[in-house]
N, C-alpha and C positions, 0 to 999 in steps of 0.2 A: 748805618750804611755809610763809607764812604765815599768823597765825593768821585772817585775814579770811577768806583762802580754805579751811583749817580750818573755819569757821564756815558757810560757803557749804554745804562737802559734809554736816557735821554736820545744819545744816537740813535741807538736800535729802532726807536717807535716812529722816527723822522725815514729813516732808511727802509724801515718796516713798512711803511705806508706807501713808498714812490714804489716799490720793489711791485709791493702787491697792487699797487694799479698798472704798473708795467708789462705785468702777468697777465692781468685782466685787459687792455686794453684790442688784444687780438680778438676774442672771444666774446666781446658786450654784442649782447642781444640773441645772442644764441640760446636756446633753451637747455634744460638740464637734461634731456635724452639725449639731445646732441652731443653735451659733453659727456654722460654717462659711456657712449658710444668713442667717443674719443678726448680721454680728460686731458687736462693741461698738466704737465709733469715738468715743465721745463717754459723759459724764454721761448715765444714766439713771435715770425713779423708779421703784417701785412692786417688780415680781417677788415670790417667793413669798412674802415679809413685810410687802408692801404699804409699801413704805417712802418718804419724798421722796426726790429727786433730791440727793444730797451725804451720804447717809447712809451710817455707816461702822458694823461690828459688831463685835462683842466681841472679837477681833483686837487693833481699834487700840484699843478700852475699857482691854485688860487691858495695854497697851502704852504706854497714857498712864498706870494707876496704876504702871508700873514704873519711868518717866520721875519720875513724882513723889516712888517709892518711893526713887528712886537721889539727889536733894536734897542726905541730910545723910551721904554714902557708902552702902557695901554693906550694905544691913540687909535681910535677909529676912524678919524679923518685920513693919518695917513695908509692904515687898511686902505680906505674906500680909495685913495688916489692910483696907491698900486694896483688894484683889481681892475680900475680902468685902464689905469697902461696897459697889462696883459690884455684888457678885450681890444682897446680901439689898437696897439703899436705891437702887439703880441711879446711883452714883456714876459719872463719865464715862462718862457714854453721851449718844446722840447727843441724845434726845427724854426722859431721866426714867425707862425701864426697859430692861430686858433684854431680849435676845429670841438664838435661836438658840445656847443656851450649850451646848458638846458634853460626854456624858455624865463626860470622865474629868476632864475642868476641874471641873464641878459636883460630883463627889463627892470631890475634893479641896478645895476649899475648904469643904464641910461637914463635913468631918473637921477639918479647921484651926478651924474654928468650936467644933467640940465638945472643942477642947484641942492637939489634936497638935501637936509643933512643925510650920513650917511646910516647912521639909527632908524633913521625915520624911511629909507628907501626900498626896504625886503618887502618883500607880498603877505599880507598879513590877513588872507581869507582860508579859508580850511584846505583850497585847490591847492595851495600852496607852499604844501607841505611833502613836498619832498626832499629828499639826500643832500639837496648842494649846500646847505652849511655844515651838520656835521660829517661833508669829506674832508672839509679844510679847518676842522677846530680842532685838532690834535696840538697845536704851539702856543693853543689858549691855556688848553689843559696842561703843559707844561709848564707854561711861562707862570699860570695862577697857584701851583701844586702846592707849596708849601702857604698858604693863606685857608684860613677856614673855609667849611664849605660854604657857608652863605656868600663869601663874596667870592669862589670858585664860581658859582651860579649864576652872581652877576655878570660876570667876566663874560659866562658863555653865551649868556641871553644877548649882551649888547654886541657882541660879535657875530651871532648868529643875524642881528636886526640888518645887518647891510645887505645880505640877499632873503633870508628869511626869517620874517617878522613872527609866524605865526607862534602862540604860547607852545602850541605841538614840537613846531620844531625848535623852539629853544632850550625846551625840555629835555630833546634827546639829545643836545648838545650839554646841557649842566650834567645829566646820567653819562655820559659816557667821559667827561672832564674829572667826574667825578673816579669812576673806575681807572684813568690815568691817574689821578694823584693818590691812589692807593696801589695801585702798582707800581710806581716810584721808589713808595717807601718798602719796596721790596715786602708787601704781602701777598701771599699765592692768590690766583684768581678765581676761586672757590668765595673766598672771605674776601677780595674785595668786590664780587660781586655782592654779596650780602650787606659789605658797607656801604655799599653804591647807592642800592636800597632802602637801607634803614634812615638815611640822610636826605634821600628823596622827598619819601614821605613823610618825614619828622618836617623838611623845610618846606612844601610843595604843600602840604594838605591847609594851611591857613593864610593860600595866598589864592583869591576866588577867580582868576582869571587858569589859576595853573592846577588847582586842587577840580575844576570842571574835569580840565584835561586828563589825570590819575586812569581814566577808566581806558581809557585806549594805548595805556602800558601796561594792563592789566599781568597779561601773561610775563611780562619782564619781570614786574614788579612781585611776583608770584613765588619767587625763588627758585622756581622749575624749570628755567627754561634750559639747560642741560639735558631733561628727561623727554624734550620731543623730538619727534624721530625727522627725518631729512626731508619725509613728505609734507611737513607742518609747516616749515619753515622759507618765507615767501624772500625773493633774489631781486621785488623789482623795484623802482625807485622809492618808493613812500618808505618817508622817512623813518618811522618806525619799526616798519619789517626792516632795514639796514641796520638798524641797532641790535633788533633780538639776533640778525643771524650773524654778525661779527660776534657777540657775546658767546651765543653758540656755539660757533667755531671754535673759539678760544678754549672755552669750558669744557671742549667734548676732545680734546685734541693734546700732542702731549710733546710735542717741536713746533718750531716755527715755522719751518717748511709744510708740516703736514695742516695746521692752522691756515695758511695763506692758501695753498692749493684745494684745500676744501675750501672756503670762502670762494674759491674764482670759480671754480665747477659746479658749484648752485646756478650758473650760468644766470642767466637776463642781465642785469646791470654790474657785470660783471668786476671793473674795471674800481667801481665806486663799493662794493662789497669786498676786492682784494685790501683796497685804503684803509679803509674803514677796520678791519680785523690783521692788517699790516703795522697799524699803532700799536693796537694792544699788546700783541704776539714780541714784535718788536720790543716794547718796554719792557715787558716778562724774561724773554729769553735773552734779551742785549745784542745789541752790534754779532757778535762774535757768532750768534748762530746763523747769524741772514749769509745763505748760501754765495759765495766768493764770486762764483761765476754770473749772479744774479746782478752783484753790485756792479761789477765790470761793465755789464751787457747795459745800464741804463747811459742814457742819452747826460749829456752834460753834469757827467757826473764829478769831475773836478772842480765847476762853477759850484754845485751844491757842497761837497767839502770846505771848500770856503765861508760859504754861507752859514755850514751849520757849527762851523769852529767859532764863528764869532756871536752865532746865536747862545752857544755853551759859556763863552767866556762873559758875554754880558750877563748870562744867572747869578755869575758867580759876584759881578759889580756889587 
């Protein structure tokens, strides 16, 4: 692969992901008869945050400071300092502040504010295992892509520990880092789901805090999960339903547009399932598919072209 087209998927899966929480951010918390009843085909404004049409939440917020975070390499520290700008000064956000921050994000970064390192700050009991690290580990799994998978894994675990400590959710942030640095290298998402897999388990089963965990990716890790149908597959925060149904999406799906817009019409956590299956879809299909009038309609989309030209250019340092 060349590095242009490199560049194409790298864009794609960063634009992929703002697009598809933009998508989702009208429609979070509505159920899936509702959206059955009236699905998302398009940019929408307003819904329960009363927001414009292009507006993205704290998803792609805390996903642009990791983008920024990742600059001068792996620094967690300065992760954890931008994640607090956006909570306490509303740093990359779409309009100036915050809004819909979930409980274990928020009381990790105020822990990280009152000293903690920032590894040591995420909620590390089983409650605390939902979505808010991998909506924002998509620039881990770029940034680590070309490095084997043992140290792709560390990357995602110590990134994930600033909001979320638990082995559960580190896990689905090393699985799905993982399925980015095989879509990278431009292999279909059939076989890098099966690589995703086979790396899992090969590195995961002789490590006793992470090989406990194996049984509650059970169905992921299964190779099937393409073959369950829409009623199987769960839309609400915990983190592991957000991995199998962004994979799902992916796998069952055959555009970018049709990937994202199924992801946000599973309806509930709408907003964090468009992100989430906006990466993937994104790297797969490249910049070039994500619908024109989509990129247009997002909030501060100039600021992010900047951002993500000098994210691209320092890969290449």
């Amino acid at each position: 692969m060349d590095e242009m087209e490199r560049k194409e998927r790298i864009l794609g899966g960063l634009w992929g992901a703002i697009v598809g929480d933009a998508l989702g951010v009208p429609v979070e918390f509505g159920g899936r008869e509702e959206r059955k009843a009236d699905p998302v085909t398009d940019m929408r404004e307003f819904g329960i945050f009363r927001q414009p049409k292009g507006t993205w939440s704290d998803d792609s917020s805390l996903m642009l400071c990791t983008v920024e975070g990742l600059m001068d390499g792996f620094d967690t520290l300065r992760m954890g300092e931008l994640f607090s700008r956006w909570f306490y000064e509303g740093y990359w956000t779409p309009w100036g502040r915050t809004f819909g921050v979930g409980l274990t994000t928020r009381s990790a970064i105020r822990r990280m504010k009152s000293g903690v390192p920032p590894e040591m700050a995420g909620g590390a009991e089983e409650k605390d295992n939902g979505n808010g690290s991998l909506m924002r580990i998509l620039p881990v799994g770029i940034y680590a892509s070309r490095l084997p998978p043992a140290q792709i894994l560390e990357y995602a675990h110590r990134a994930s520990s600033l909001t979320h400590r638990h082995p559960r959710s580190q896990m689905a942030c090393g699985f799905y880092c993982l399925m980015v640095s095989f879509l990278l290298e431009g292999i279909d998402p059939d076989a890098a789901y099966r690589e995703a897999i086979k790396h899992t388990l090969r590195l995961y089963r002789d490590r006793p805090a992470c090989s406990d965990e194996l049984p509650h990716f059970a169905r992921l890790l299964s190779g099937g999960i393409a073959d369950a149908d829409d009623g199987e597959i769960e839309s609400g925060g915990y983190v592991v339903h957000t991995l199998e149904a962004a994979v799902w999406c992916l796998l069952t799906t055959r555009t970018f547009r049709e990937a994202v817009l199924k992801a946000v019409n599973l309806g509930a956590d709408a907003d964090t399932t468009g992100t989430v299956t906006g990466g993937l879809g994104g790297i797969w299909y490249g910049e070039n598919s994500i619908p024109q009038e989509w990129m247009e309609a997002v909030a501060r989309r100039k600021d992010m072209e900047g951002l993500f030209e000098r994210f691209w250019e320092r890969q290449q340092d």
